[in-house]
Every structure is written in C-alpha cells, then in structure tokens.
NUPA-824171 format. One record per residue (C-alpha): x, y, z. Coordinates in steps of 0.2 Angstrom, whole numbers. Example, Ala and Ser with C-alpha at 12.3 -4.5 7.8 and 13.67 -1.06 7.14 Angstrom:
2
ATOM     c1     c2     c3
ATOM     62    -22     39
ATOM     68     -5     36
***
This chain:
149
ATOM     c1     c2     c3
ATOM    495   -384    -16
ATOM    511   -379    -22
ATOM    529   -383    -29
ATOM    546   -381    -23
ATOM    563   -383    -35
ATOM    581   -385    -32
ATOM    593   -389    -46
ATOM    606   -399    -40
ATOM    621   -397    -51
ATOM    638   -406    -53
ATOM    655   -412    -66
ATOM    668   -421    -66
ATOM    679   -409    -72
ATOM    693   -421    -78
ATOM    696   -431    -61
ATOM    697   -450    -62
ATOM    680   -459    -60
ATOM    686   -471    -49
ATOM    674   -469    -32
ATOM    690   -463    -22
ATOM    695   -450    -36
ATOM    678   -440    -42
ATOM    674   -427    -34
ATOM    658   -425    -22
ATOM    658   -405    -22
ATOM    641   -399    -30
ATOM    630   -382    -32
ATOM    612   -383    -27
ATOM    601   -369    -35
ATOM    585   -362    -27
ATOM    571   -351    -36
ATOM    577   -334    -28
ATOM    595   -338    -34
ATOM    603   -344    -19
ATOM    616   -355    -21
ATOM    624   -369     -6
ATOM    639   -376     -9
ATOM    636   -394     -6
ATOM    648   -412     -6
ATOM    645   -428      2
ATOM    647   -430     21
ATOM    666   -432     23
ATOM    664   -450     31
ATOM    659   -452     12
ATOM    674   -443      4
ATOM    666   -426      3
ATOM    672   -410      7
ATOM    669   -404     27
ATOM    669   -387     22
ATOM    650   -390     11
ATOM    635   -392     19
ATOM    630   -412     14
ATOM    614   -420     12
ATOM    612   -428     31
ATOM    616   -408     39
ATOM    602   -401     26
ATOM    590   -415     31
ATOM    593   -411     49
ATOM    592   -392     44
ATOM    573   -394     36
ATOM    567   -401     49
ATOM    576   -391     62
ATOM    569   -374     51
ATOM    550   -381     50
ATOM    546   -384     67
ATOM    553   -366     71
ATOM    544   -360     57
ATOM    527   -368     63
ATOM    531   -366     81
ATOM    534   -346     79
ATOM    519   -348     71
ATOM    508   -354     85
ATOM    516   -344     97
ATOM    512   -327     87
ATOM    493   -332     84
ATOM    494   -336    106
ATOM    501   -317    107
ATOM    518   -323    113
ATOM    532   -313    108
ATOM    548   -322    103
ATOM    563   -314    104
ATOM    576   -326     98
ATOM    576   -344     95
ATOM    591   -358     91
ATOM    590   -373     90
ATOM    607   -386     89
ATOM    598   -401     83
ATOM    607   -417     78
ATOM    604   -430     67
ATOM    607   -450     67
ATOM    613   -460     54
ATOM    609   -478     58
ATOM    603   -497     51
ATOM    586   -498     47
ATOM    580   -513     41
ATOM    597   -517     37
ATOM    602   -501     28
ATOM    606   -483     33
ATOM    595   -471     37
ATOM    593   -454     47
ATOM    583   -462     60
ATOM    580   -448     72
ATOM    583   -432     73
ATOM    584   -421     91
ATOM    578   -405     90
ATOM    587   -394    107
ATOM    579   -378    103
ATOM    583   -362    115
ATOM    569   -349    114
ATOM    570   -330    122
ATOM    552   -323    126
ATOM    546   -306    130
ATOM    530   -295    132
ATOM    518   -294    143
ATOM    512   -312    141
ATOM    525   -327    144
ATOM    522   -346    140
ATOM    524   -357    155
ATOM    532   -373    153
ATOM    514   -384    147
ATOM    511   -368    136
ATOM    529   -371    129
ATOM    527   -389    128
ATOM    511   -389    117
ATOM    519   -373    105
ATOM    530   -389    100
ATOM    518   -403    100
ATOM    508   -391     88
ATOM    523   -390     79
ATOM    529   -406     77
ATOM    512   -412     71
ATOM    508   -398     60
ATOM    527   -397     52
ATOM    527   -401     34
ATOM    546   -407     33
ATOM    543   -419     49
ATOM    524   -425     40
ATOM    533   -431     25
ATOM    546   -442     34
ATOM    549   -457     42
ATOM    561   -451     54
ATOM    556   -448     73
ATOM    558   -432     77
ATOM    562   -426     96
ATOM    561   -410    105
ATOM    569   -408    120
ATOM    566   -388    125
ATOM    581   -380    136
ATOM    572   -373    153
***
C-alpha cells in the first residue's frame, strides 16, 4: 500500500571503539528532509540531549492513535481543539530480554462546537483508535489509554 524511509546515519569519527568510547550520536533522515538528532538512551551511554530509539518508539505510537483518533472524532462532527498526550514508555524483561513492554498513553483533549463528546463517546474515539492505529497494529507492545476527565 505504501513505503516509508528513514536513513539512519552514523561515524566514528576517530574515537576509540571500545563500547565505553564510540560515540552513540546519529542523524536520522526522512523523505521531506527532516533531520533528528538521535543517540542511545543515556542509560546506554548516549547523549540526553538526542531523542533515542525507546522515546521515538513511544512517540509513534503516541502520534498514531492521535492521528486515527482526530480522525474518528472529525468524521463524528466533533471539533478538537487541542490535544496532548504525556505517554510513557516501559522497558522491561520479556522472555528474558528487554523489551518496551507497554506503553501509557495520558492524552488531554480540548473540545468545542456545538456538538461535545460525553465520556462513552470519548472512550470509543480511542478504542477506535487503538484498533485501527497502524504503529500499535504492528507491535507487540500493550498499549494503554488512560484519558484525563
């Protein structure tokens, strides 16, 4: 249906190899030009200052189900003024190994217009969501949403 490239670019640059010495810092490029700085998560010797793999994991899923519930909501005549959401993301054992196991979605969403959602409404704009969200379709990770009131 369709595609979707990165390039995910790093060097050395003359630091040591040794796993405490070369450096984490890399470039990710997108198709529009965009560039992130990127590194490891600093538990992992990378730099706090770059987003890392674990925070753009958490970011995907936290930008799709926005994405699919705005969605929803607009195609139900709901207007949405504003939405954030401070999701965080769990590294844990799976199996033995690490994983981002869950991932907890606290979105807050600001409404207007004639016609507002009650809570059941709200509630099954993110069920909706949740199921039809590509990002949380293509993992194994269990996703919660916990609305603010």
């Amino acid at each position: 249906m369709s595609e979707h490239r990165a390039t995910i670019s790093w060097a050395r640059g003359g630091a040591d190899f040794g796993y405490r010495n070369y450096p984490r810092d890399h470039q990710w490029r997108f198709e529009a030009g965009v560039e992130v700085p990127a590194s490891a998560a600093p538990a992992y010797l990378g730099n706090p200052g770059r987003v890392d793999p674990e925070q753009a994991f958490v970011a995907s899923l936290s930008s799709c189900h926005m994405l699919t519930f705005l969605a929803f909501a607009s195609r139900e005549g709901f207007i949405v003024d504003s939405y954030e959401d401070q999701a965080v993301g769990f590294l844990e054992k799976k199996a033995g190994k690490l994983a981002v196991t869950r991932v907890e979605l606290r979105p807050k969403i600001v409404f207007s217009g004639p016609k507002t959602p009650s809570p059941e409404d709200i509630d099954r704009l993110h069920a909706n969501a949740h199921q039809e969200c590509f990002i949380a379709n293509s993992v194994s990770t269990t996703v919660s949403v916990f609305p603010a009131p």
